[in-house]
Structure formats: structure tokens, C-alpha cells
C-alpha positions in Angstrom: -36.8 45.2 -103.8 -36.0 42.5 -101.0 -34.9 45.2 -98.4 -37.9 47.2 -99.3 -40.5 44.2 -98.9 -38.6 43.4 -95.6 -38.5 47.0 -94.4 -42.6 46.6 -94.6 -42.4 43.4 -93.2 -40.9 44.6 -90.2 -43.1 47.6 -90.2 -46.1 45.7 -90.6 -45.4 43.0 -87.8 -44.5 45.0 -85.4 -46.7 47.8 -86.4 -44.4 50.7 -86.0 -45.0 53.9 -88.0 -41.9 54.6 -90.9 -41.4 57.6 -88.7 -41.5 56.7 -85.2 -38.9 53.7 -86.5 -36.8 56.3 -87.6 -36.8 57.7 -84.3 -35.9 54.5 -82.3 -33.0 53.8 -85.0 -31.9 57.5 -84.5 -32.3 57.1 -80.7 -30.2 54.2 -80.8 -27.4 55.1 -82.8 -27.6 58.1 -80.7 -26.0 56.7 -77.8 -23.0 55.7 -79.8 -22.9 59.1 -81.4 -22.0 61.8 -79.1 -18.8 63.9 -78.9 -17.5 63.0 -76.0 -13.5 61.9 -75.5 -14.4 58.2 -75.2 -16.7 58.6 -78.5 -15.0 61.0 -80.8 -12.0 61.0 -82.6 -9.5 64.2 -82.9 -12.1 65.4 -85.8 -15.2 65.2 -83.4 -16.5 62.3 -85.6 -18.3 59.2 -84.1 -16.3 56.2 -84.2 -17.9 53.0 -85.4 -19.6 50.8 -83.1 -18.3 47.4 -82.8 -19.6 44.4 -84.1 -20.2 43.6 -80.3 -22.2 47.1 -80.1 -23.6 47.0 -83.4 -25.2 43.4 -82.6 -26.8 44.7 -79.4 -28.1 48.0 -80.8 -29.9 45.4 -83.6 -31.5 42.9 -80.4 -32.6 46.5 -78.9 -34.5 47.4 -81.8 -35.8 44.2 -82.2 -37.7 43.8 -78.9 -39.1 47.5 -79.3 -43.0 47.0 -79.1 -45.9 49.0 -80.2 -46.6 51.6 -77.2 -49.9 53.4 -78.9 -49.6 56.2 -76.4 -45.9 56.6 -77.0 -46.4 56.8 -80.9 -46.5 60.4 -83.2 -50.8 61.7 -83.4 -51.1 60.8 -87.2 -50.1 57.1 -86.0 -53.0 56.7 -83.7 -55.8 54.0 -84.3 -58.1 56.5 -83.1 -58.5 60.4 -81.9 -61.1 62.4 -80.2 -61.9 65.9 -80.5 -64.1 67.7 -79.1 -66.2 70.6 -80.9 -69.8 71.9 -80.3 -70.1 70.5 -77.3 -69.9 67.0 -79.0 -67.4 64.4 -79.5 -65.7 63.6 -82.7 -64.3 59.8 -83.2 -61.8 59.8 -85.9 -60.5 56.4 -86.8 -57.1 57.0 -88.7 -55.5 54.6 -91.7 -52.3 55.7 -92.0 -51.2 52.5 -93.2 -53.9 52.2 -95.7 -54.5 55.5 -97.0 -52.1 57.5 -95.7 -52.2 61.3 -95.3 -55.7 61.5 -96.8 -56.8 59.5 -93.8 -55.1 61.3 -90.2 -56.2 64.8 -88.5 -53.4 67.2 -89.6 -52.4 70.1 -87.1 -54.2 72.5 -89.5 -57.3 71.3 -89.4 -57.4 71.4 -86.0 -56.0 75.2 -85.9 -59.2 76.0 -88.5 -61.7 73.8 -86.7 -61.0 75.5 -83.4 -61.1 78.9 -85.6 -64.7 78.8 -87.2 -66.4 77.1 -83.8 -65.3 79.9 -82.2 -67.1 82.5 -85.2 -70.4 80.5 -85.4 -71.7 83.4 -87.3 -69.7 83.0 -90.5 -71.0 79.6 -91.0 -74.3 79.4 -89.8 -77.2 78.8 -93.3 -74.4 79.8 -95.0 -72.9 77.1 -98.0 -70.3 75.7 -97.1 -67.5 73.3 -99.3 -64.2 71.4 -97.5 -61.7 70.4 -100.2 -59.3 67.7 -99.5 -61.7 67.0 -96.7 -59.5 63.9 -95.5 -61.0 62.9 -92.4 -63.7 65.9 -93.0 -63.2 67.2 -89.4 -63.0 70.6 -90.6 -66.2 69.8 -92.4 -68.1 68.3 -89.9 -67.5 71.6 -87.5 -68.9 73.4 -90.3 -71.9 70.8 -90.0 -72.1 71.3 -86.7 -72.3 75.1 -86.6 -75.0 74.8 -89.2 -73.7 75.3 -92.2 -75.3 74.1 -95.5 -72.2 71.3 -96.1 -70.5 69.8 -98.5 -67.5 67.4 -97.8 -64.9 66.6 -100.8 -62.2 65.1 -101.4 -60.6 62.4 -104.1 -63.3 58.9 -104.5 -60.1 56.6 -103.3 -61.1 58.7 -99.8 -64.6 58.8 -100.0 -65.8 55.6 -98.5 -63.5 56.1 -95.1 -64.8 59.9 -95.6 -68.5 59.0 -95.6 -68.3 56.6 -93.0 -66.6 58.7 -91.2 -68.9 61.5 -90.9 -71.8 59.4 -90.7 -70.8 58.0 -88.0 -69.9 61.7 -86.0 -72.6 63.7 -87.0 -76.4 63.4 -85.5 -78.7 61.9 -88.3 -80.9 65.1 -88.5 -77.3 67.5 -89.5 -75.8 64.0 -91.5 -79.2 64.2 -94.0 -78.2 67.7 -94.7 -74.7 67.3 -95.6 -73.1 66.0 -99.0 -69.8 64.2 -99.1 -68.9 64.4 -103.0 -65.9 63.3 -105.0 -63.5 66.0 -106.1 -60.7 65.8 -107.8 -59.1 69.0 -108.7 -57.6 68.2 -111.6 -61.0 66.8 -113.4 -64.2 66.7 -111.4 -64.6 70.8 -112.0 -67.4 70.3 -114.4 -69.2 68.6 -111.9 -69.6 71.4 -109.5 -71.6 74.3 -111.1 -72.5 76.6 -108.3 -70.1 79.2 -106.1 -70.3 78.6 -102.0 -70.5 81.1 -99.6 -67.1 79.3 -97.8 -64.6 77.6 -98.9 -62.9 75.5 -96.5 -59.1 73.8 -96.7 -56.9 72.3 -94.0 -53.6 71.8 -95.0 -54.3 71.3 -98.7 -51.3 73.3 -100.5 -48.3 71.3 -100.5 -48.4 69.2 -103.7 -47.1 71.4 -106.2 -47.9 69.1 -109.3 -51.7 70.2 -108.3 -51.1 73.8 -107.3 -52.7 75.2 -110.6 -55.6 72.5 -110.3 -55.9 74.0 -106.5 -56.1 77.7 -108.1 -58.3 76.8 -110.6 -61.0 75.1 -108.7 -61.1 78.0 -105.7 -61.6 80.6 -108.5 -64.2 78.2 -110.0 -66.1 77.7 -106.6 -66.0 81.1 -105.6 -67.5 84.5 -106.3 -67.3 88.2 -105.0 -68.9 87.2 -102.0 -67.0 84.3 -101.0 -64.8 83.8 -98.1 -62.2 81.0 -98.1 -60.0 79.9 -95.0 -57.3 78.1 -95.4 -55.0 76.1 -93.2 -51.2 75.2 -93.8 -47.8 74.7 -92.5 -45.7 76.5 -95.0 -42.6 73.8 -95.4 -40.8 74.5 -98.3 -40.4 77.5 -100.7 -43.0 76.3 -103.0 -45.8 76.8 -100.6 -45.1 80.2 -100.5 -44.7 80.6 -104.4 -48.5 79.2 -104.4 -49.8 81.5 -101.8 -47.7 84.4 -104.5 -49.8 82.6 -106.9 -52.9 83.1 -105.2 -52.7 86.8 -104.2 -52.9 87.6 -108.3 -56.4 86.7 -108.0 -57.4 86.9 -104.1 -56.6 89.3 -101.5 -54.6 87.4 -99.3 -55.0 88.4 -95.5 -53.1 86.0 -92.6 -55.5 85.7 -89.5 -53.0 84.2 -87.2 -49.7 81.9 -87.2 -50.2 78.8 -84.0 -46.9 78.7 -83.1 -46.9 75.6 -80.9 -48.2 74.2 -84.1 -46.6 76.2 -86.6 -49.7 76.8 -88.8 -51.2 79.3 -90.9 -54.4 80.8 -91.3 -55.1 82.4 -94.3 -58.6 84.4 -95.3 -58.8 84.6 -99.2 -61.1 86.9 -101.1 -61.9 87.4 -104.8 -60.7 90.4 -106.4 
């Protein structure tokens, strides 16, 4: 518990992301870790450092400061993005709320996908789950789409002030951003959309079911519903299995640069 308050401490004060301080440890230890003959042993294993090393790679790390141009996207204070001819300020809280609360590579990859196919939007009803940041959302806005913006109520006060503050006051009176929680705000939502909308959204398995549940609930004959992901591990794909028993599955592109999916799902 002591190393774990620490670890944050040292986080926190120095405001370094857990990722980007694995990278400086990794790049550090790195230069003591290559194969060469003055490194390496007759196995090809790195010897250890001395205490004289060790003590300086510590002092290195120590004096690393925050370089916000230098850090991962999803550690940024702040992004723009531009869509519909208009600027979109995201303010990110990866600290406090974590994933919920930074532009992932897929919603960028479907964002870029509908503004370019205004038509599918346009007076159309539209719903983002797991809206996050609601960028996805707030292109559908944009585009003129009848919107709704969801996602879990520990999200929604950073999610409505977020797209109030994007959207022009005329297209932000016309938009809903709900609470939805997969798992038990169903019986809430009573009508089928024309789109459904999700940006990375399939990779917690313990809600894969709730996922399924609520895009059969939300949808009808009619309905198309894009979704974004990275596939990462093998249960992503076991969903997307799960899926095509009720949806025809078709996959619009793969970005490779940033290794997303696109998926167009229709009802059966």
C-alpha cells in the first residue's frame, strides 16, 4: 500500500501519465540492456547495473519533467479537431476519469467516417453509446442529426459540459445528453433510432451481453449501427461472433496507421 500511494505521489507531482513513466523507466534501463560484448554475458543476458549506474539511472528519472507536447494523445490537457468546418475543444481527465474522458483512435476513424456521408445522418435519430467525450456525437450534431449523447452519469457532467461548450446553441438545444448504463438504464429508453453510434465501446467483456442487449433493444429493421474498435484480445472478436447471431455484420474499412475497425451492423 506505501509503494502504491508513493507510485501516485510521484505521478501526481510530477504529473507524468502511468504510461509515458513506463516509457522513461524502459528508456532508461534500456541503455543498460543491450546485447552488445561490453553488456551481455555468454547467455546474451543483461548484466546488472551497478550501484554507481543504478543511482544515476534513479537522479535521471528524477529530473524528467512534464513536456506536454512530448506526452502519449490520451495524456493531453486539451485536443482540437476539426469537423464541419468547425473546431472541437476537448478538455481530457485522464487522471480523473480516465478512459471515459480522452478521444480514442476510434472515434476519430468513425467521426472522420460519417462527416464524410452527411446523408446518413442528416434528420435522421441518432444515439452515441459510451459517448465519452461525445465527439462522435457531436459530428452527428453537426451533420444534423436528431442527437442523443449517452453514456454512464459518473461521465455525464464532463460530457454535458463538454458538448455544450462545442456545439452552437441553436444545434446544442436540439441534442440530449442522457445517462445510460447498459446494464440497467434499458427501461428508460423506449424508442428504436435510426443510428446507432459506438466508438471503441467493445472491450469490457463483463458488459458484452449488456452491450448486445441494449443494441437489439435500440434498434429495429431499419437501423444502421457503426461501430468503432481496435480488436485487442480474443474476446473482442468472440463479441463481434456474438453479434453476427443477431446482425449482419459487414467491415467498412480497417485504418491501419491506427489499427481500427469499422463495422456496419444490421438487424436480421
Amino acid at each position: 500500500m506505501l509503494f502504491y500511494r508513493s507510485f501516485n505521489y510521484v505521478l501526481s507531482k510530477y504529473n507524468v501519465g502511468f504510461l509515458h513513466f513506463l516509457f522513461l523507466i524502459q528508456s532508461s534501463l534500456g541503455q543498460h540492456c543491450k546485447s552488445t560484448p561490453e553488456s551481455a554475458d555468454k547467455t546474451g543476458l543483461c548484466q546488472t547495473p551497478s550501484n554507481e549506474e543504478t543511482e544515476s539511472m534513479s537522479n535521471a528519472l528524477a529530473v524528467v519533467l512534464y513536456d506536454e507536447d512530448s506526452v502519449l494523445p490520451i495524456h493531453q490537457r486539451e485536443r482540437t479537431f476539426r469537423y464541419c468546418g468547425r473546431d472541437i475543444v476537448i478538455k481530457q481527465d485522464w487522471t480523473g476519469l480516465g478512459v471515459a474522458a480522452v478521444v480514442w483512435d476510434a472515434a476519430e476513424v468513425l467521426a472522420e467516417y460519417i462527416e464524410e456521408r452527411a446523408e446518413i445522418l442528416k434528420d435522421k435519430s441518432v444515439i452515441e453509446l459510451g459517448a465519452g467525450t461525445g465527439l462522435v456525437g457531436m459530428v452527428a450534431a453537426l451533420l444534423g442529426a436528431k442527437t442523443t449523447i449517452t453514456d454512464r452519469i459518473e461521465v455525464l457532467k464532463y460530457l454535458q459540459t463538454t458538448v455544450e461548450t462545442n456545439l452552437p446553441p441553436d444545434v446544442y438545444q436540439s441534442t440530449q445528453v442522457l445517462p445510460l448504463d447498459w446494464c440497467k438504464d434499458l427501461d428508460k429508453f423506449h424508442t428504436t433510432y435510426d443510428v446507432i453510434l459506438g466508438a471503441d465501446i467493445v472491450y469490457i467483456e463483463e458488459v458484452f451481453e449488456d452491450l448486445l442487449r441494449t443494441l437489439i433493444q435500440l434498434s429495429n429493421k431499419e437501423t444502421v449501427i457503426f461501430l468503432s474498435c481496435r480488436i485487442r484480445y480474443d474476446r473482442d472478436t468472440n463479441f463481434i461472433k456474438r453479434l453476427e447471431e443477431h446482425f449482419v455484420v459487414l467491415t467498412l474499412l480497417y485504418d491501419k496507421d491506427k489499427d481500427v475497425n469499422l463495422y456496419k451492423v444490421t438487424k436480421r
